[in-house]
N, C-alpha and C positions, 0 to 999 in steps of 0.2 A: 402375177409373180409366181414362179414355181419353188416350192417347197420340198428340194430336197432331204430323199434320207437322212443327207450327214447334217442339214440345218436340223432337223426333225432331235438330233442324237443331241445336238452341240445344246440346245435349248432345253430337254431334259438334262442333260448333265449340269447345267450352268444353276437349273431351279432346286435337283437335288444338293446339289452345293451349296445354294442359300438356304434351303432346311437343315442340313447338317450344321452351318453357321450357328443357325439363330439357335439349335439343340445345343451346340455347345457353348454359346454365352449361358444361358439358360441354366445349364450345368454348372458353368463356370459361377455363376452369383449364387445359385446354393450352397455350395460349397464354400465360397468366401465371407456369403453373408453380405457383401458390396452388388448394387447396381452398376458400379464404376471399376472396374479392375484397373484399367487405362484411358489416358487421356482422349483415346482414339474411340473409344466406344460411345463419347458423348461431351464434344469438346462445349458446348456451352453448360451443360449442368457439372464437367471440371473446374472450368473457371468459375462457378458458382460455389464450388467446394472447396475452393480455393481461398476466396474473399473471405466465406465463411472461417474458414479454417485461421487464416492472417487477425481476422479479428477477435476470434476464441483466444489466440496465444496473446494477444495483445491484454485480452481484460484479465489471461492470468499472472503476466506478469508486475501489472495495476493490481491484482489482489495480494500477488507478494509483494511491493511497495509499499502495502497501505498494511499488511502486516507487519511488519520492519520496523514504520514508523510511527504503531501504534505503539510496542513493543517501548518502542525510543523514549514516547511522550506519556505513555507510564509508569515509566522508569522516573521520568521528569516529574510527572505530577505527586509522587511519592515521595519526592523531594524536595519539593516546593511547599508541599500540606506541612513537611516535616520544620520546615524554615517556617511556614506562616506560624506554627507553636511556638518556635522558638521567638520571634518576637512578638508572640503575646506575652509570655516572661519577661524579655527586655524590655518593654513597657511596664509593666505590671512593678517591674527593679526603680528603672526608672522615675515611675510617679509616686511609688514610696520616696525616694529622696526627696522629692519638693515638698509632698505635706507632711514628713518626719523629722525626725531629730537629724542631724549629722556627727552623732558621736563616735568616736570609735570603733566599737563593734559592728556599728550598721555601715559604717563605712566598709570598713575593713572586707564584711560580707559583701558587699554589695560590689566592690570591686572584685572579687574571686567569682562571684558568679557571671558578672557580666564577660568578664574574660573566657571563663568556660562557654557562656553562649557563642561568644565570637568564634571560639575554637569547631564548635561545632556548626556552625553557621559555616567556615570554612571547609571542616569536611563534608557539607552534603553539597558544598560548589564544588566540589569532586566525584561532584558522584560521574559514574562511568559505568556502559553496557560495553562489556570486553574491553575492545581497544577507542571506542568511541566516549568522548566526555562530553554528559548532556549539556552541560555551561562551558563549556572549551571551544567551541568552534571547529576547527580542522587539525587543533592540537593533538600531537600526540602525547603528551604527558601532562601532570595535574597542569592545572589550570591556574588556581592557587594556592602560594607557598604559605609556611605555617602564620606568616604577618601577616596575611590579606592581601599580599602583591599580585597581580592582575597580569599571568604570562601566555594565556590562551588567544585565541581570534576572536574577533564580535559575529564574523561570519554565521549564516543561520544556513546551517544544514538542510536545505529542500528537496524534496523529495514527487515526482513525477506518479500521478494518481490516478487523471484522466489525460487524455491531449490536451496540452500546454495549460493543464492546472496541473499548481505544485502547491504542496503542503511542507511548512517547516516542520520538521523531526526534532529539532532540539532548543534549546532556549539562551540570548545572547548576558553570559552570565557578567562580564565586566558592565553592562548596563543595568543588570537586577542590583549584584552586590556593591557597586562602585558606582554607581550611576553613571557611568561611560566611561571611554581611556583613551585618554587619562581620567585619572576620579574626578569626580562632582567634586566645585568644592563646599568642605563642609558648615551651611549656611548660620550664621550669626544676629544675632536683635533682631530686627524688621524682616531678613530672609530665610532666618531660622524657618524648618517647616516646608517649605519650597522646593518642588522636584526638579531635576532628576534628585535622588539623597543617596550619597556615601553611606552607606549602612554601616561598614566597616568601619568606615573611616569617623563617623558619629558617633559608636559605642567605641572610640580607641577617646574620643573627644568627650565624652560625659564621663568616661573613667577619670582624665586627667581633672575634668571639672569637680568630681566627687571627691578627688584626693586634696584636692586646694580649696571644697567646700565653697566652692563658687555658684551661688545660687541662680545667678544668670544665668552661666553653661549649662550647669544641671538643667533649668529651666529648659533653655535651646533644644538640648538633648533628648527631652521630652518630645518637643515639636517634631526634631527630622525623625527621631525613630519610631515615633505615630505615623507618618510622612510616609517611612518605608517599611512599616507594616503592612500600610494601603499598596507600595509599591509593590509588594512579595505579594498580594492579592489579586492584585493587577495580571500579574505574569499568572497565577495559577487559574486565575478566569480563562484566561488566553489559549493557556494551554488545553483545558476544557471544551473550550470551543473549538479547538484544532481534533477532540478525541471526537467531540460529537459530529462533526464533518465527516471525519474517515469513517464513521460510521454508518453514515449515507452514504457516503459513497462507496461501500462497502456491500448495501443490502443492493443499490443500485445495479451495481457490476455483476453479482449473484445474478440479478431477475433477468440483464440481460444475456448471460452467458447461457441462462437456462433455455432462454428464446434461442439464441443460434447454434445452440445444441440440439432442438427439437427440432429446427428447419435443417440443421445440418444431417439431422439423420432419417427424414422423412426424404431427402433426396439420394442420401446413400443406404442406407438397408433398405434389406432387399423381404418384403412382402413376401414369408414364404409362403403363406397359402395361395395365393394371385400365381407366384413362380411357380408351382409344384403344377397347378392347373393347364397353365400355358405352355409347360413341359409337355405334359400326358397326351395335351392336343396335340402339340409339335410332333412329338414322335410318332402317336398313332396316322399325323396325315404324311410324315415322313415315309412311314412303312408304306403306307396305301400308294406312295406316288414313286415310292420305289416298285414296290409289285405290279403296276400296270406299266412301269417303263419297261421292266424284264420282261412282260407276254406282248408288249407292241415291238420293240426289235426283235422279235423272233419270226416277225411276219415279213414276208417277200412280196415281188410282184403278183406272184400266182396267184395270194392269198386273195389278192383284190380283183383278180380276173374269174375266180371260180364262182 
């Protein structure tokens, strides 16, 4: 096969064209700091920075979820400790009337404070982070009115933490205070004591018993609101176990975002002491194969006949 001149020209110009390329990727990731400029410079390690990338945004949106609803069920668990206080008092009210006197003054007391518990048993089923009510469900306004009326949803707010696990954010308050809705009803003789228990509706029922000095009711009164002392403990265990979860699944999501942060950037940044190196070569065998192209096309036939 004869190897013309212009093959001779066309085959250097084509090689210094690929040095000059690869000098200016070369250039190009020092100055970006990226291996990867464009999809075209390295389509399987893009779609790898890709997958990478889809799954980084994914575990930080899981780490704003699990922030949210820790947020939520803090909010809750502060409310809940606040209620389980309040009916160790309603107890405490309570089992004085069975082995005390029922005369007037301890009545009298005894009904003023139980009502003030109730009142405040109802505003912490109010309680609310902004527009969200941790006992309301999807309500937007209180949940319950100043009697204990039960207007919010049993709906349990959940919340998406990993794929297709979800964690409830808030607590179903018509089931803690009312023991469902419509209320529990409030249990008497042999089922006094017995869950789900009207809290509410049990301290509205040993008031009336305290007033009429009815040692049975009183009695009863005892049981459900023991009953739903356990019950407000119940939920604040629950709730506890919902804070100690997001919080594994909290360190979990950390360890691994740290991993496809580390693979994600051992395949994008760019080595610059490896790049700086690979340059210096490039250029200097750039020069070299520019310089012997320019003293071999300057040679003719003669050059080879002499």
């Amino acid at each position: 096969m004869r190897i013309t001149p212009g093959m001779s020209a066309d085959n250097a110009i084509y090689n210094l064209q690929q040095g000059r390329t690869t000098i200016d990727q070369l250039q190009e990731q020092l100055a970006s700091g990226y291996n990867i400029n464009r999809p075209s410079d390295d389509p399987l390690s893009t779609r790898q920075l890709l997958d990478l990338q889809e799954q980084i945004d994914a575990g930080s949106q899981y780490s704003s979820n699990i922030t949210k609803t820790e947020t939520l069920l803090n909010v809750s668990n502060t409310a809940l400790s606040s209620m389980a206080d309040l009916m160790q008092q309603v107890k405490k009210i309570s089992g004085d009337m069975v082995t005390g006197t029922l005369d007037a003054t301890s009545t009298a007391s005894a009904i003023t404070n139980l009502t003030q518990l109730k009142s405040q048993l109802i505003d912490m089923g109010n309680t609310s982070l902004g527009n969200q009510y941790v006992f309301g469900g999807y309500s937007t306004s209180q949940p319950f009115s100043a009697t204990g009326a039960f207007s919010g949803t049993t709906d349990i707010l959940k919340v998406e933490v990993a794929p297709n696990s979800y964690v409830g954010a808030t607590v179903d308050g018509a089931a803690l205070l009312r023991g469902g809705n419509p209320p529990a009803t409030v249990g008497s003789g042999a089922t006094a004591g017995q869950g789900p228990i009207d809290i509410l509706g049990s301290i509205d029922a040993l008031i009336t018993a305290i007033g009429n000095k009815d040692s049975a009711g009183i009695l009863d009164g005892v049981k459900n609101l023991k009953a739903g002392a356990d019950q407000v403990n119940v939920a604040l265990s629950d709730v506890g176990g919902r804070l100690v979860r997001l919080d594994n699944m909290k360190n979990m999501i950390t360890n691994n975002q740290n991993t496809l942060k580390t693979v994600f950037g051992d395949i994008q940044n760019v080595d610059y002491a490896k790049a700086g190196v690979l340059l210096s070569q490039q250029t200097t065998a750039f020069n070299a194969a520019l310089s012997a192209t320019a003293k071999l096309s300057q040679l003719s036939l003669l050059d080879y006949m002499s």
